[in-house]
C-alpha positions as CSV (number, residue, x, y, z in Angstrom):
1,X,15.3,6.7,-19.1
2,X,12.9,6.2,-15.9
3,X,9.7,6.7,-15.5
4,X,7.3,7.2,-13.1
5,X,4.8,5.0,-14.3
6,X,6.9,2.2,-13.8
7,X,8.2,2.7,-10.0
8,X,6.7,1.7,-7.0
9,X,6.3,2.7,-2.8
10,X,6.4,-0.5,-0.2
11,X,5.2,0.2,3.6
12,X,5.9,-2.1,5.6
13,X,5.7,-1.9,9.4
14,X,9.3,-2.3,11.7
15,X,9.7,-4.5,14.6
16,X,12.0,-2.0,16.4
17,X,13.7,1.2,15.7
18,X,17.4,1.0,13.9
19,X,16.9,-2.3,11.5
20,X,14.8,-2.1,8.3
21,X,12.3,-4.6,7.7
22,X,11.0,-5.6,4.1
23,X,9.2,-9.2,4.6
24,X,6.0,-7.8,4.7
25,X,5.7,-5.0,2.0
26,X,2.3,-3.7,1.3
27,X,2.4,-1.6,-2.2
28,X,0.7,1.5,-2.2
29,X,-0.6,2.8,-5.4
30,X,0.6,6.5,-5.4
31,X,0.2,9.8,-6.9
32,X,3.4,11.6,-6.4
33,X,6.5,11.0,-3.7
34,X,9.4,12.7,-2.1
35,X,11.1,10.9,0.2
36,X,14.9,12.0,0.4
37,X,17.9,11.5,2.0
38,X,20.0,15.2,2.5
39,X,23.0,15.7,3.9
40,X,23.5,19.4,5.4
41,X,26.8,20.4,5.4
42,X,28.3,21.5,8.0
43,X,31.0,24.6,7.7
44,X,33.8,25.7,9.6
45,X,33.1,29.4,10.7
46,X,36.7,30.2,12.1
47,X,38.6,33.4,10.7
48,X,41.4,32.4,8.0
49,X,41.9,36.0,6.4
50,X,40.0,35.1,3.0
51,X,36.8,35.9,1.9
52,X,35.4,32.6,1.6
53,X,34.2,29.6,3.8
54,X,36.6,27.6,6.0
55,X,36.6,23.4,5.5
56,X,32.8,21.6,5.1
57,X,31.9,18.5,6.7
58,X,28.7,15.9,6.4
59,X,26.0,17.7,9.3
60,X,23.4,15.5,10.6
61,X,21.1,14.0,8.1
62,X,17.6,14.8,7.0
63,X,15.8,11.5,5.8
64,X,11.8,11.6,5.6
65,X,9.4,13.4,2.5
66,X,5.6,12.7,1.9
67,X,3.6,10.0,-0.6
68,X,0.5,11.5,-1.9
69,X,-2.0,8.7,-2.4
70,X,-5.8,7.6,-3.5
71,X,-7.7,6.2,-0.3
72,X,-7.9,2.2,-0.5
73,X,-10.0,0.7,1.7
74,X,-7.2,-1.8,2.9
75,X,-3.7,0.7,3.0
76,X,-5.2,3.7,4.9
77,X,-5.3,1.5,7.9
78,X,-1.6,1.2,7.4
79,X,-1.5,5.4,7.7
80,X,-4.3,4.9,11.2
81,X,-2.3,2.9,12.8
82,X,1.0,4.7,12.2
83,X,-0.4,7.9,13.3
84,X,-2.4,6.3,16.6
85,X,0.2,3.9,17.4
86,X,-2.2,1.4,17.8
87,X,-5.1,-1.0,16.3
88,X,-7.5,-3.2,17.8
89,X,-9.7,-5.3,15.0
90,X,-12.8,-8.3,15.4
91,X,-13.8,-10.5,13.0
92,X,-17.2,-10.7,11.8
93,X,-18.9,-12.9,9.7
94,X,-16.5,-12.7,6.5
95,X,-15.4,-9.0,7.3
96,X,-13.1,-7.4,9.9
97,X,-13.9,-4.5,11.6
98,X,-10.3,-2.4,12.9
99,X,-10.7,0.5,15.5
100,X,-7.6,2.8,15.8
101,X,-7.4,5.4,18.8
102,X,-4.9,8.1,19.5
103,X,-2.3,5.9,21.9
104,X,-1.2,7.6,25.2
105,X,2.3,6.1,24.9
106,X,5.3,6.3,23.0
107,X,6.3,3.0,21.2
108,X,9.0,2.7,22.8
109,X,12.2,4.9,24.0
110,X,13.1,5.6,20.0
111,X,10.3,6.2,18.6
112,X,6.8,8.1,19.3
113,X,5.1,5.7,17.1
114,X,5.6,2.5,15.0
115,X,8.5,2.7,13.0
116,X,8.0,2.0,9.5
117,X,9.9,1.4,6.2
118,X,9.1,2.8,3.3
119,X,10.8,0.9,-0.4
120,X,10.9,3.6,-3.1
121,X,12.4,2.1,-6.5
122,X,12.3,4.8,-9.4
123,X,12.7,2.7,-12.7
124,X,16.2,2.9,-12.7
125,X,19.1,1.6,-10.8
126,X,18.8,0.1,-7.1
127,X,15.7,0.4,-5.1
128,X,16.0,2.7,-1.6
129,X,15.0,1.8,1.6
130,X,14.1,4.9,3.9
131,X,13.7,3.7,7.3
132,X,13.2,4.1,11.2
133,X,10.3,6.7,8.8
134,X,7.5,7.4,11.9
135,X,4.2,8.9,10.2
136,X,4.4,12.9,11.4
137,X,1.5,14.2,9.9
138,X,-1.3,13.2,7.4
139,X,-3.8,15.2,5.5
140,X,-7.1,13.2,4.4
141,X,-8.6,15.5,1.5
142,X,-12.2,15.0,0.3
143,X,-13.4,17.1,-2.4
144,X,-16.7,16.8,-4.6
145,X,-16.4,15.1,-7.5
146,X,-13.2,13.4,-6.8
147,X,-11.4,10.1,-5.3
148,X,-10.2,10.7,-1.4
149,X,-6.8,11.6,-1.3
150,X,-4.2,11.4,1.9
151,X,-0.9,12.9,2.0
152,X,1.6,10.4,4.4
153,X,4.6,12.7,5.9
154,X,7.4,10.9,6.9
155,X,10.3,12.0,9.4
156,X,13.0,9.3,10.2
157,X,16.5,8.0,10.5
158,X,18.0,6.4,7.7
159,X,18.5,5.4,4.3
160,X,20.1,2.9,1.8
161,X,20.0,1.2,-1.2
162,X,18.7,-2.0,-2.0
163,X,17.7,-4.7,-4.6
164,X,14.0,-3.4,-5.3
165,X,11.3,-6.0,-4.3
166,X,8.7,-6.8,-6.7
167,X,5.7,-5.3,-6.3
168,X,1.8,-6.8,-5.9
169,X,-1.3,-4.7,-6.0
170,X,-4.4,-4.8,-3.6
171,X,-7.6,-5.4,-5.4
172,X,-10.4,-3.6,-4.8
173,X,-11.8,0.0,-5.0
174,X,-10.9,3.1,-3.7
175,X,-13.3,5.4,-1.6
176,X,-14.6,8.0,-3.8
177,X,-16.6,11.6,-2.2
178,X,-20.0,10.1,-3.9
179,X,-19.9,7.3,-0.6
180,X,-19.1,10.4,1.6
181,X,-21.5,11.8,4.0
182,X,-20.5,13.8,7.2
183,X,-23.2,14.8,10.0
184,X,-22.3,17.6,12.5
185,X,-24.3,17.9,16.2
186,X,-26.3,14.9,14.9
187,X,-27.8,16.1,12.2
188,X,-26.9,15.7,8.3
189,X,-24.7,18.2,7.2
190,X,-26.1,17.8,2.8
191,X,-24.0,21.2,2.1
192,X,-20.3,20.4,2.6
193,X,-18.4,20.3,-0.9
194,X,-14.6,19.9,0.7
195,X,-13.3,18.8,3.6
196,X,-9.6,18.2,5.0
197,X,-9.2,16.3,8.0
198,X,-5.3,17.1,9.4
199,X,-3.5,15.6,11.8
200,X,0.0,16.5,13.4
201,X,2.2,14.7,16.1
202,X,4.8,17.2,16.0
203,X,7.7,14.4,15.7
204,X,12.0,15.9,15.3
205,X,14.4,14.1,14.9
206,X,17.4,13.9,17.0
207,X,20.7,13.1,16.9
208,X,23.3,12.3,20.0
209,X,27.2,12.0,20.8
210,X,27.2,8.2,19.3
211,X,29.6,8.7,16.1
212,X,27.3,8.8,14.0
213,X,25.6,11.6,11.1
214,X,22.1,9.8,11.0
215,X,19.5,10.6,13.5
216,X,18.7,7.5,16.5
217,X,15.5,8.9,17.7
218,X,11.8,10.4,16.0
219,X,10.1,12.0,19.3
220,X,7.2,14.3,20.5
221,X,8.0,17.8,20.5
222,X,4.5,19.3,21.3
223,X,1.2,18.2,21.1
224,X,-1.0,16.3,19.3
225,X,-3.6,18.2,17.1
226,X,-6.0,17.1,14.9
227,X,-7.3,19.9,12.4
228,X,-10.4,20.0,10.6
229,X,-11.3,22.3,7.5
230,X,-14.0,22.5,4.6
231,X,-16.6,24.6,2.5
232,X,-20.1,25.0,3.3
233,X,-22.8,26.8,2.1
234,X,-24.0,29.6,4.1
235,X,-27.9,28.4,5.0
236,X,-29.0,30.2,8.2
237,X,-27.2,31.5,11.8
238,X,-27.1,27.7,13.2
239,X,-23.4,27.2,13.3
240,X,-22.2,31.1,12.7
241,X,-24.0,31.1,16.9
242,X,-22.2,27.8,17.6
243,X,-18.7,29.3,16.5
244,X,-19.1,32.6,18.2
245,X,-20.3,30.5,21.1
246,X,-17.2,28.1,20.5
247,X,-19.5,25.1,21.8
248,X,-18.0,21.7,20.8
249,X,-20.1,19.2,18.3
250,X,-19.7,15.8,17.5
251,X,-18.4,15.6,14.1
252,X,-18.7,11.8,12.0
253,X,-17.6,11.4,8.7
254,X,-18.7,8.1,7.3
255,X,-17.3,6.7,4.5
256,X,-19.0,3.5,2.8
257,X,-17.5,1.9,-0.1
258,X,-17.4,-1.2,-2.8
259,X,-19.2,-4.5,-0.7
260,X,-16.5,-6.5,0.4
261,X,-18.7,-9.4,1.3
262,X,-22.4,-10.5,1.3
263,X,-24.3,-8.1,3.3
264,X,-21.2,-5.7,4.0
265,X,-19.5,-2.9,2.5
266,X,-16.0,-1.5,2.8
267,X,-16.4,1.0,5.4
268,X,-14.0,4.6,7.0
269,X,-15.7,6.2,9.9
270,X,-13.6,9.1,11.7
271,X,-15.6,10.0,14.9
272,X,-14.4,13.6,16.0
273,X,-16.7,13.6,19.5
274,X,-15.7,17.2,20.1
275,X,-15.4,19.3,17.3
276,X,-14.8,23.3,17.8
277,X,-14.9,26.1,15.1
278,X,-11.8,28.5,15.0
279,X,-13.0,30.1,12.0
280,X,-16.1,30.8,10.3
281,X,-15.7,33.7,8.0
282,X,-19.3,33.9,6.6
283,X,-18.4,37.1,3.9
284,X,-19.5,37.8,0.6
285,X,-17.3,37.3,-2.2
286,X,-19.4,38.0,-5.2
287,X,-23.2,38.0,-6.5
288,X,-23.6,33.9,-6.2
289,X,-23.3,31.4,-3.7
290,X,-22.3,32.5,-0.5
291,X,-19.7,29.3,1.0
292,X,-17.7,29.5,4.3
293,X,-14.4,28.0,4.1
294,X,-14.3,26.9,7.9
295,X,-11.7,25.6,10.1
296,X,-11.5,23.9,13.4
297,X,-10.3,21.5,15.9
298,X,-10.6,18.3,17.3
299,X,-10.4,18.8,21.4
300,X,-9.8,15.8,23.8
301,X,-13.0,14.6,24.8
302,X,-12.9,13.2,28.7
303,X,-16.4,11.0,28.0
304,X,-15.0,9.6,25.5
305,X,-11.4,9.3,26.7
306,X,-9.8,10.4,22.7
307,X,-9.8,13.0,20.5
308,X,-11.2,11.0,17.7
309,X,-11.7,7.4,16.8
310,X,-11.1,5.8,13.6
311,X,-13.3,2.7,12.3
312,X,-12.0,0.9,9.2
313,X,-14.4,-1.8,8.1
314,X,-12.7,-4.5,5.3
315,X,-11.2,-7.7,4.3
316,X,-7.8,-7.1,6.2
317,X,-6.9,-9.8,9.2
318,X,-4.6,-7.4,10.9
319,X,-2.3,-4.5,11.0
């Protein structure tokens, strides 16, 4: 009987689109997954005088899902560099310092970003390999009181099964929301309680005339957006005037965990330099605390030549 306490989730990063790649498996630690491979059907819709439907035949498959995770200080640069396409990191004394930016270029003809793939072995039977996966969207939750979570969403090609791998865990700590603090137009923002940082490539994808029912490409169908959303309290007409004014403010979250070496910590920076409200709905909903549950945007930034910039501060060479 399986169990979910005794599975695992690799990552590991692909050299190219349309071969899976398993040498260098990173395990991630997760909370709940569901990757999947569907098969659509596809029917016949021609007229044969009976009531019901004409011959079925395999449609083009559907292979991607989502891992919900804790944030280690080590694996979320897996998800940064996924999602920007890029990384660029510097060594320091005994630490590394990583700085992932949005990447104005599509891996290559096949894929938007680096493809990845992505072991799932469920306690029972053969392990499955879902690959050509290319990070879509991911959702960085912080709440008060909690561990930071991120939600990986996956959209890719393929799928099959495989021997599972054996799996070796990271040491280390995860980030928790008590090493959180955020500041918003350069000054402190003390009264945030939740924030969701959201970010979407708007990925498909596609099939083509080649003879086969699994997808060949995961592309850009729109644009990029990066979403921001939280809970404040309500303490005075500051940022109700910015958001009717929709003026942009530079937004940095700054994450500092466990030291990872004398004299420096782990460390998650996300640098939003122009951050705009869409909503700020500053009503009443009872006799205490008055909290807005905002939301906004990230918007390109031409000084600073991104939309935001991730810094990722730990013990990890390279991604």
């Amino acid at each position: 009987m399986a169990q979910g306490n005794q599975g695992h989730v690799g990552l590991c990063f692909q050299q190219s689109m349309g071969t899976e790649y398993t040498s260098s498996m990173h395990y991630l630690p997760i909370l709940t997954e569901s990757m999947l491979e569907t098969k659509p059907r596809l029917a016949s819709e021609a007229i044969r005088s009976r009531f019901e439907a004409g011959p079925k035949y395999e449609g083009l498959n559907e292979v991607g899902g989502e891992l919900s995770s804790e944030v280690h200080p080590i694996l979320i640069g897996m998800a940064l560099k996924a999602w920007c396409g890029q990384a660029s990191g510097s060594i320091g004394t005994s630490e590394y310092t990583h700085t992932f930016l949005p990447l104005q270029s599509d891996f290559d003809s096949k894929a938007a970003v680096p493809p990845m793939t992505v072991e799932v072995y469920r306690d029972t039977g053969s392990g499955m390999l879902y690959y050509d996966q290319c990070l879509n969207n991911f959702d960085l939750e912080i709440a008060n009181g909690e561990l930071l979570k991120m939600t990986w969403g996956f959209i890719g090609c393929a799928a099959k099964k495989a021997t599972k791998t054996t799996p070796s865990y990271l040491t280390g700590d995860e980030f928790r929301w008590n090493q959180v603090s955020v500041s918003l137009g350069g000054s402190a923002l003390d009264e945030i309680s939740q924030l969701t940082i959201s970010g979407n490539l708007n990925l498909e994808a596609k099939g083509y005339l080649n003879g086969n029912t699994t997808p060949a490409r995961v592309l850009r169908t729109d644009k990029r957006t990066l979403e921001i959303s939280g809970t404040v309290v309500l303490d005075g007409d500051t940022q109700k005037d910015i958001a009717r004014a929709q003026t942009s403010q530079r937004m940095v979250v700054t994450v500092t965990g466990q030291e990872v070496s004398s004299g420096y910590n782990a460390k998650l920076e996300v640098d939003i330099p122009s951050f705009v409200y869409t909503e700020y709905p500053d009503n009443i909903g009872g006799p205490g605390l008055i909290e807005v549950s905002f939301k906004g945007e990230a918007d390109y930034n031409t000084g600073s030549a991104t939309m935001v910039k991730f810094t990722l501060v730990n013990t990890q060479s390279i991604y």
